[in-house]
C-alpha positions as CSV (number, residue, x, y, z in Angstrom):
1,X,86.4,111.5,78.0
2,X,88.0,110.1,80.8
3,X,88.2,111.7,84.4
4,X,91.5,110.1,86.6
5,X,90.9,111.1,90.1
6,X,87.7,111.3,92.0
7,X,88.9,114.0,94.8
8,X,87.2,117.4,94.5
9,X,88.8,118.1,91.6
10,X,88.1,115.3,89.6
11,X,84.7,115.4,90.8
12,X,84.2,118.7,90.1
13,X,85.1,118.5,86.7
14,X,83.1,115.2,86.2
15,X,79.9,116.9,87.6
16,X,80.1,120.2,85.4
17,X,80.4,117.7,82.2
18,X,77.5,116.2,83.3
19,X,75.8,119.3,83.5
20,X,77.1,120.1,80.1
21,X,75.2,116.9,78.1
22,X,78.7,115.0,78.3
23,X,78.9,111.7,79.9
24,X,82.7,111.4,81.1
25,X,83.9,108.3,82.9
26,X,85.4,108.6,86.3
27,X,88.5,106.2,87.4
28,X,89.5,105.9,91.1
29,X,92.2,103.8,92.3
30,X,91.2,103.8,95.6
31,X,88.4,105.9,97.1
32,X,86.1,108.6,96.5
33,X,87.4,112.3,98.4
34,X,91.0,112.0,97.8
35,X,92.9,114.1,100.9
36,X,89.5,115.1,101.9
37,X,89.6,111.8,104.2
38,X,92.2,112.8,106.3
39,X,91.1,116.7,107.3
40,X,90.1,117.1,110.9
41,X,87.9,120.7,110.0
42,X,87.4,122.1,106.5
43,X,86.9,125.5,107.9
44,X,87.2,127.8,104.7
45,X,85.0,126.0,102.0
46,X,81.8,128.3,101.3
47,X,78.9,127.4,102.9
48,X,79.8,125.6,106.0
49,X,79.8,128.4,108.4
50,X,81.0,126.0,111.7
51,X,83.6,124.3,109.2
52,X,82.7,120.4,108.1
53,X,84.6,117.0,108.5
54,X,86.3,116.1,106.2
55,X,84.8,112.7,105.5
56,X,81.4,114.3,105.8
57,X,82.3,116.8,103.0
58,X,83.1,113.6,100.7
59,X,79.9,112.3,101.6
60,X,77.9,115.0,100.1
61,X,80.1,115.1,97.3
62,X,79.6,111.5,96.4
63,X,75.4,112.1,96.9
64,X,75.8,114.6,94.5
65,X,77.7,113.0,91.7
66,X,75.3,110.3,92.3
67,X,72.3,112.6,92.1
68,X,73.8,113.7,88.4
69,X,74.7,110.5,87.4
70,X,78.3,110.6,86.9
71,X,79.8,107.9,86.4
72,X,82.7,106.3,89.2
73,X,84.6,103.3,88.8
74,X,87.2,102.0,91.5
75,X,90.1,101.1,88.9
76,X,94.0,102.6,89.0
77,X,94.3,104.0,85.8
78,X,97.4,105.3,83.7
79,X,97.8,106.8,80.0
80,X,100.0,104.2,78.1
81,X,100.1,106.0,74.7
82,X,99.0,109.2,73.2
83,X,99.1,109.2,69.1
84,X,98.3,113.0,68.6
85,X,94.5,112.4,68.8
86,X,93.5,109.8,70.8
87,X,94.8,108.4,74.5
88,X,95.3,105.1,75.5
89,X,94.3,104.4,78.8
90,X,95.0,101.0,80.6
91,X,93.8,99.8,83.9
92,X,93.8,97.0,86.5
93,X,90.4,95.8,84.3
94,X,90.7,97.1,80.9
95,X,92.0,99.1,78.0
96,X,90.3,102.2,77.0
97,X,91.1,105.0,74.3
98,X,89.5,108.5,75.2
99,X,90.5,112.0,73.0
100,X,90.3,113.7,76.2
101,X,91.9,113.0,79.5
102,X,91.3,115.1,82.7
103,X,94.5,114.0,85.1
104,X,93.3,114.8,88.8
105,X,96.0,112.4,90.2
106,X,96.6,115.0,93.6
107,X,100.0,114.7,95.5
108,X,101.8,111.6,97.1
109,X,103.1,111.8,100.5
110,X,106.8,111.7,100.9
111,X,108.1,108.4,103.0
112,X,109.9,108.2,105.7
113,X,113.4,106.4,105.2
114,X,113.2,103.0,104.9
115,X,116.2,103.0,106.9
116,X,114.8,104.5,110.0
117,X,112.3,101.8,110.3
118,X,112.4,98.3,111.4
119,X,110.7,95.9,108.9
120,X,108.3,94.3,111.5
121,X,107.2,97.9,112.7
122,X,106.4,98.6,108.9
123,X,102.8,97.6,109.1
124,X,102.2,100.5,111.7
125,X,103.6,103.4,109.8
126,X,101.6,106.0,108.0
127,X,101.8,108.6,105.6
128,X,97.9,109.2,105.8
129,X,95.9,109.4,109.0
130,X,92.7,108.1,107.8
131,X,93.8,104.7,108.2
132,X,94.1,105.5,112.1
133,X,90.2,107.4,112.6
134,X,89.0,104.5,114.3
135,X,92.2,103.9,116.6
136,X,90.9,103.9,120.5
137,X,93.3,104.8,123.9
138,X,96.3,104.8,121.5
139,X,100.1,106.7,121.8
140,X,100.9,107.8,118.4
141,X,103.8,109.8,116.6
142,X,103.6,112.5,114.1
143,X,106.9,113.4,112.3
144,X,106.2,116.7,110.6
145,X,105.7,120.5,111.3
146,X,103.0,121.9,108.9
147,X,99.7,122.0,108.4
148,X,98.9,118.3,108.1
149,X,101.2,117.4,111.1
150,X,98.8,119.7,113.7
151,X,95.4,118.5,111.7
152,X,96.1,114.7,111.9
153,X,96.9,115.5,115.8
154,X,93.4,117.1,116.4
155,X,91.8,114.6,114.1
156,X,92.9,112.0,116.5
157,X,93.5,113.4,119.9
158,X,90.0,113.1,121.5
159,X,90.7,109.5,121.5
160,X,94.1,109.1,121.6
161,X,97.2,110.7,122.8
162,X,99.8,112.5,120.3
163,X,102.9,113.5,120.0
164,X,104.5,115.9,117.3
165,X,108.1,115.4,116.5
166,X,109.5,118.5,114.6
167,X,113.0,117.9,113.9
168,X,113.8,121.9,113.6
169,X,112.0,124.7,115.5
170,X,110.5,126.6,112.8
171,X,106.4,125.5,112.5
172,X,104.8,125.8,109.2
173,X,101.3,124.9,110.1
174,X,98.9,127.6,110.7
175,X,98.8,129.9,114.1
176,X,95.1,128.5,114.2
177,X,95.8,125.0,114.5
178,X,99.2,125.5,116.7
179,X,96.8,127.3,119.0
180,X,94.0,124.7,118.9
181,X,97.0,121.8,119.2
182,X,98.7,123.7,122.4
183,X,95.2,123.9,123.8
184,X,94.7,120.0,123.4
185,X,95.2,118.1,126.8
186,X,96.4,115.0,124.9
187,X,98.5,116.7,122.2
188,X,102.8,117.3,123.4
189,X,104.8,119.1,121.0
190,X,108.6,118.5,120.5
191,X,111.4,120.9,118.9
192,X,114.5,120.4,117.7
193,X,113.8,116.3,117.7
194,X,115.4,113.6,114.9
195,X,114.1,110.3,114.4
196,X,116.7,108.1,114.4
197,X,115.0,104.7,114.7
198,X,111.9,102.5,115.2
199,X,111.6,98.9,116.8
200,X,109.5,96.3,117.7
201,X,109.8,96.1,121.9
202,X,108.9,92.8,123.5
203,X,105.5,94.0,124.3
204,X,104.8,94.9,120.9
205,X,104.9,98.3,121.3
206,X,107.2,100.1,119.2
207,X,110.3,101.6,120.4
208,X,111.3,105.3,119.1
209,X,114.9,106.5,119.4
210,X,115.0,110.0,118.9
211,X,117.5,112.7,119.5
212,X,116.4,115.8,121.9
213,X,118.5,118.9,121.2
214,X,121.7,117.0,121.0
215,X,120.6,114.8,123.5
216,X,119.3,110.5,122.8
217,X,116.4,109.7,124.5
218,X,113.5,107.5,123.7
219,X,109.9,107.0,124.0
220,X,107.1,104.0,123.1
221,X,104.1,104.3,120.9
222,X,102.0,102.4,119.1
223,X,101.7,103.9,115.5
224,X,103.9,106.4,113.8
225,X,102.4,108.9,111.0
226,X,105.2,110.4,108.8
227,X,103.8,114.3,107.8
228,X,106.9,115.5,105.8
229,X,105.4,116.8,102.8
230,X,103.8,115.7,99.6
231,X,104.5,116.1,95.9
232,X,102.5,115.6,93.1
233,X,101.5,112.1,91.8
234,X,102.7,111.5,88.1
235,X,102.0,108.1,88.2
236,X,98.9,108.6,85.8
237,X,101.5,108.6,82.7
238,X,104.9,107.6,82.2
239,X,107.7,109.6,81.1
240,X,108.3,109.4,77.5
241,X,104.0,109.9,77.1
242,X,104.1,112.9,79.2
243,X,106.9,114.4,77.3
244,X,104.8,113.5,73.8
245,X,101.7,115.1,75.4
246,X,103.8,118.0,76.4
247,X,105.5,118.6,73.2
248,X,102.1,119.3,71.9
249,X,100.6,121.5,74.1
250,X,97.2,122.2,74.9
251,X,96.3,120.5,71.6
252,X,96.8,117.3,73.6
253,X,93.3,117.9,75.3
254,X,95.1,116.5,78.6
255,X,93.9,119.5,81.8
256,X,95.6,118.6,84.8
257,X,93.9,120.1,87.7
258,X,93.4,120.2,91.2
259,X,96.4,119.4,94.2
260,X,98.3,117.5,91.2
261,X,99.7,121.3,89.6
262,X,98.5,124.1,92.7
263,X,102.0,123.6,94.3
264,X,101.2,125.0,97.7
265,X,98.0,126.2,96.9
266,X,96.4,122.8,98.3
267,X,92.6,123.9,99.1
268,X,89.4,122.5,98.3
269,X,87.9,125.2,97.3
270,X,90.8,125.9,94.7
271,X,90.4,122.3,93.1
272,X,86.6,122.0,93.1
273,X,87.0,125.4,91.1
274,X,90.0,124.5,88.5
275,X,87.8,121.3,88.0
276,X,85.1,123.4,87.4
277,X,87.2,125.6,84.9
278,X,88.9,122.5,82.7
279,X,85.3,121.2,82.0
280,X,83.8,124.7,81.4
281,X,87.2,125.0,78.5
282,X,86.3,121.0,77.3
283,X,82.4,122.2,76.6
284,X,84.1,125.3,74.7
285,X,86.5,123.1,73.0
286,X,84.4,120.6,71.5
287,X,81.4,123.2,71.0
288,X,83.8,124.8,68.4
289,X,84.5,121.0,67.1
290,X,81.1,120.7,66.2
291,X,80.9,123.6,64.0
């Protein structure tokens, strides 16, 4: 079996097959902890009373996978066919056939218009905030108004200064980290302000025309992180194999799990338990096989 993901979700479920006497095989296209990497404070995952880093909560994840022995391989992988049985799996490295697939793909972050940006400032704008932890004495822009606008602010803050763009006036993060950003010394907060364009300036600095309650103004940064949403990442399967997988329902043995289906119900604690679940109903499954 075949695990496509290896955020808590994917992990989750990898580690409970494990435990099981399975012996799935983990494919990440990029790195171990999925969203995990950019969260200032995991405050409301059991047994962290103080909250925990994000990054440090990956690293006890990955210790313990290790400690099991699953199985993690850096490789972007998609389902190319599905025959009613059996999957077929390709990837930058190989082709693989599995009968069961556990899809733990997570969301995408939605971009920025292409419009909106110069091409030479391209290199300096984000939809992630990981790439930025290490960023020193820095000015950078968040568009965005929820949760993950106000979290990549205090994740960054201490050594930088921020500023949040909110094009309307209505926040959706939580009071908690509005509270916590308002408190911050080096975060501002803006209402009611559009991006309308980003340049290079002759310093190398880039240049951010933006539109203040009717009014233009402009300011100068350094990096720009666009937090205006995400949606969930299909990419694992294209269209006409999802719609065969679909067509046959849960005989398909394909369990989607984690951020990819929970909508707005984006917690740790939610994925590392559906994982959990979809290998518990994979044990059951192929226990009733074998009889």
């Amino acid at each position: 079996m075949v695990v496509i993901g290896a955020g808590p979700a994917g992990l989750a479920a990898a580690m409970q097959l494990v435990r099981q006497g399975q012996r799935p095989l983990v494919l990440e296209r990029d790195r171990v902890g999925g969203l995990l990497w950019n969260a200032n404070l995991v405050e409301n995952y059991p047994g962290f009373p103080g909250g925990i880093r994000g990054p440090s909560l990956v690293d006890r994840f990955q210790e313990q996978a290790s400690s099991l022995g699953v199985q993690i391989e850096v490789e972007e992988a998609w389902i190319t066919g599905y025959d009613g049985d059996c999957f077929r799996i390709g990837t930058n490295r190989r082709e693989l056939k599995s009968q069961i697939v556990v899809a733990a793909t997570g969301t995408k972050a939605r971009l920025l218009p292409e419009a909106l940006i110069s091409p030479e400032c391209k290199d300096r704008v984000f939809s992630e905030v990981y790439p930025l932890l290490e960023v020193r004495k820095r000015r950078i822009i968040i568009i965005g108004a929820g949760d993950a606008a106000f979290d990549y602010a205090l994740n960054l803050a201490d050594k930088n200064e921020v500023i949040i763009l909110n094009r309307g006036v209505n926040i959706k993060a939580l009071p908690l980290l509005v509270q916590r950003s308002e408190n911050h010394p080096a975060i501002s907060y803006l209402s009611e302000t559009t991006l309308k364009a980003v340049t290079l300036e002759p310093d190398s600095s880039l240049r951010f025309d933006i539109q203040v309650s009717g009014q233009l103004e402009s300011l100068t940064g350094d990096y720009l992180i666009g937090a205006v949403g995400r949606e969930p990442d299909t990419n694992f399967a294209t269209e006409d194999v999802i719609t065969k997988i679909f067509r046959a329902g849960r005989e398909s043995r394909l369990y989607q799990i984690g951020d990819l289906q929970n909508g707005l119900h984006r917690q740790t604690a939610i994925a590392v338990g559906d994982g959990i679940r979809a290998a518990m109903e994979i044990g059951h499954y192929l226990n009733k096989e074998a009889l």
